[in-house]
N, C-alpha and C positions, 0 to 999 in steps of 0.2 A: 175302204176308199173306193168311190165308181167313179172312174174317168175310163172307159173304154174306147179307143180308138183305133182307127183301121188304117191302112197303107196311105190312103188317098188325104185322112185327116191331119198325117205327119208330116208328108212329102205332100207339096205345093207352094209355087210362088210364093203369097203372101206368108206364111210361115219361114218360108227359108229366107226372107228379106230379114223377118223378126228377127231369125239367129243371129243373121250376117250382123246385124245389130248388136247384140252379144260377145261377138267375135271381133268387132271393130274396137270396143269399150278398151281392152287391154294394149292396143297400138296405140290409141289415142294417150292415154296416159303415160306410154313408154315415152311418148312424141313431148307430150307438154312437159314432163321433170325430166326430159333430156339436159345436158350443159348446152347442150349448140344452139343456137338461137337458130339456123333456120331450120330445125326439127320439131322447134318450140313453135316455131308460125307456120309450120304445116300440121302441126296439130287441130289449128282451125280447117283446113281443109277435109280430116280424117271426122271430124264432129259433125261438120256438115252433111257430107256424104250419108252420116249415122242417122240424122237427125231424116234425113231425104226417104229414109226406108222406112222410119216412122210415117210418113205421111201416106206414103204409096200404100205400104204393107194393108193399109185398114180398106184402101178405098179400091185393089184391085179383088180383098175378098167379097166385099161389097157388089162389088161389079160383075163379080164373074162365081157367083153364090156358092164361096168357098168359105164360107165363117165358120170356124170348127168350136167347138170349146178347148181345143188346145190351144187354139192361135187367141182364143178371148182370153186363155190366163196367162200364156207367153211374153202377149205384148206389151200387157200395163207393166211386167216384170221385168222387161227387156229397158222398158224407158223409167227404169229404175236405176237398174243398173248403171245403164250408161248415166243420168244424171247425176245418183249420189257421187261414183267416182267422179265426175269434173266439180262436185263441191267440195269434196273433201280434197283434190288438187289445189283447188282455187286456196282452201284456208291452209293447209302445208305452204302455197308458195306465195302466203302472204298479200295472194288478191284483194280476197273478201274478209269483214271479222269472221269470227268464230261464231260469235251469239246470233249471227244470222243464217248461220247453216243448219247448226246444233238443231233446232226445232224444225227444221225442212227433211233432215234426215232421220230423226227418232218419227215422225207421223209418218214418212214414206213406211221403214221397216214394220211398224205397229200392221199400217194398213196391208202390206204383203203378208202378215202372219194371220189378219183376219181370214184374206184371202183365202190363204192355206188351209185355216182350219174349217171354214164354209166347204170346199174343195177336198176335205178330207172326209166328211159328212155328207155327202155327194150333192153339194149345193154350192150353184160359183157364183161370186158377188158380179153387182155389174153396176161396171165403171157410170159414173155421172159425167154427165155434159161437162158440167162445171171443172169436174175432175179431167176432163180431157184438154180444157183452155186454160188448166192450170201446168199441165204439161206441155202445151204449145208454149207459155209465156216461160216456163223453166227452159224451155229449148232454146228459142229468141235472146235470152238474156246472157245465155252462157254464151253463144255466138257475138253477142255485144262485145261483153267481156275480153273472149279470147281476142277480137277484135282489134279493141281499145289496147290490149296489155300489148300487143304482136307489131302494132306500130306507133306504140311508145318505145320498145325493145328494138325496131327498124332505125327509129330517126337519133337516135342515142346510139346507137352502133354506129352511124352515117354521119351523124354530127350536124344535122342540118339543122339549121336555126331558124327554129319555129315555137310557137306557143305551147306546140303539142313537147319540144324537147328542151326548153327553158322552163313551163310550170306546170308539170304533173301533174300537180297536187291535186286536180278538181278531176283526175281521173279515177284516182280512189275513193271520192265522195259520187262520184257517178256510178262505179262498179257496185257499191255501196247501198246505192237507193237502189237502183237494180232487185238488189237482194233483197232489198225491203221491203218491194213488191211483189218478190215472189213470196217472198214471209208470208207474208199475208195472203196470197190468194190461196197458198197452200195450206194455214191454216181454216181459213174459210172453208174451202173443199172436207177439209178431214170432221169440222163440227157438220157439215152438208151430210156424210155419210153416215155420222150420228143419228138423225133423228131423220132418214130417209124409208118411208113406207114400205120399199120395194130395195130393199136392201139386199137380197138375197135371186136369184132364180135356179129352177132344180137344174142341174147338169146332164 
């Protein structure tokens, strides 16, 4: 396996953002299957924050010509992480179906084991565009979500009489298409990586 790194390519901002990312994954989910409702709607705050270090992480290596091949296999793994744990919350707490996660989650792990074994062969895959705005839109949709659920859960605690806590109901076919859209674009991205020319670069 060649992945050789030095002090400078482990320790660095954009890398220690990726962890922090990592590191956040486990609160976050402590926060959403909490009992307490306002541990539950600060769990969107904890996502967010997550989701913030994704965007910086890429663009201050970018900036400041710190792009390692650690931090290029960390990251896409990191917003792995953190994503499948808030789908498989979501279908545990009865958000999302099941048959719309199920395929979002076996292509992510497929795609991390290709990864893996490119990177074990001293050759590391590189992420598509497409692959990257399917991860933007898997980011945006889980903040929907937790959004939507956090003040349906606010206004049914509160009792305030509104459309949002008299009929629910078009909030699960909204969480719903949601999904269905990331279904899709996450399916698209994984047949993308199928028949991609430049599927591979050396490490």
């Amino acid at each position: 396996m060649k992945l050789t790194m030095n002090r400078s390519e482990l320790i660095n901002l954009p890398n220690c953002l990726t962890i922090s990312r990592i590191f956040l994954t486990p609160l976050f989910l402590m926060m959403l299957l909490s009992d307490a409702w306002f541990w539950r709607s600060m769990a969107l705050v904890v996502f967010g924050i997550a989701s913030l270090t994704d965007f910086y992480d890429g663009r201050l290596a970018r900036s400041g010509n710190r792009v390692t091949a650690f931090g290029r296999f960390l990251d896409p793994l990191a917003d792995k992480i953190l994503v499948t744990s808030a789908l498989v919350a979501f279908v545990w707490g009865r958000m999302v179906n099941f048959w719309l996660v199920a395929p979002v989650v076996v292509r992510d792990v497929l795609i991390t084991g290709v990864r893996l074994y490119g990177l074990y062969h001293g050759r590391q895959m590189v992420t598509s565009r497409l692959a990257k705005w399917k991860t933007a839109v898997q980011l945006v949709s889980i903040v929907v979500i937790l959004s939507l659920t956090s003040m349906q859960e606010f206004l049914d605690r509160f009792g305030q009489d509104s459309a949002l806590a008299l009929e629910g109901e078009w909030i699960p076919l909204l969480t719903n298409g949601l999904m269905g859209a990331v279904l899709f674009l996450t399916l698209l991205s994984g047949v993308h990586y199928l028949f991609r020319p430049q599927f591979y670069r050396k490490s």
